[in-house]
C-alpha positions, 0 to 999 in steps of 0.5 A: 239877640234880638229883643222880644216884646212878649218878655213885656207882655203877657197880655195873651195869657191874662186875656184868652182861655188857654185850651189844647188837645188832651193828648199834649199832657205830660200824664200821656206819652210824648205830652209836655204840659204839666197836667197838674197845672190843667183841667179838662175842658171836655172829653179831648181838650183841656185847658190852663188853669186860670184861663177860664173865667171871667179875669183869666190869667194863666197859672203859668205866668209870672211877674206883671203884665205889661212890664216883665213876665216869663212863662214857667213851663215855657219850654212845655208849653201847649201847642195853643201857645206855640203857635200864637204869634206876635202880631206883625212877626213875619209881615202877618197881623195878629189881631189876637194879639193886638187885642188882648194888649189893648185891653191892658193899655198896651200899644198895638203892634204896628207893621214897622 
């Protein structure tokens, strides 16, 4: 298997407030996002508790940024998260991406 640099970040989710649709909440059906680790944003979005704020770190992520990190609802994660992408995967710069490791001290990706 291929190594996947995100499995040593985490940068993302300890830089961006982390918010999706209400309607992806496990409290709705076909929701997946556990609602006891969210909070309402407004009437139709919510968003990971401890994404909002001034040091944002999802309540999701565990383990250190920069060295070894996993999601805990990986599987469940929101849709926010499922469609950030590293940057360069697929030949497409991430911009997101490359900030949130540069506030951390991380090497940008680069295109290989």
């Amino acid at each position: 298997m291929k190594h996947n640099p995100c499995k040593t970040c985490g940068a993302c989710c300890a830089f961006f407030c982390v918010s999706f649709p209400s309607s992806e909440t496990d409290d709705v059906p076909g929701g997946s996002v556990p609602i006891d680790m969210t909070t309402y944003l407004n009437n139709t979005q919510r968003y990971m508790k401890g994404t909002k704020g001034k040091n944002p770190r999802c309540i999701a992520l565990e383990g250190r940024v920069g060295l070894s990190v996993k999601c805990l609802i990986y599987e469940n994660r929101a849709s926010s998260c499922r469609e950030f992408n590293i940057s360069w995967k697929d030949n497409i710069g991430n911009f997101l991406c490359d900030r949130s490791r540069t506030f951390f001290g991380l090497q940008s990706f680069t295109k290989y």
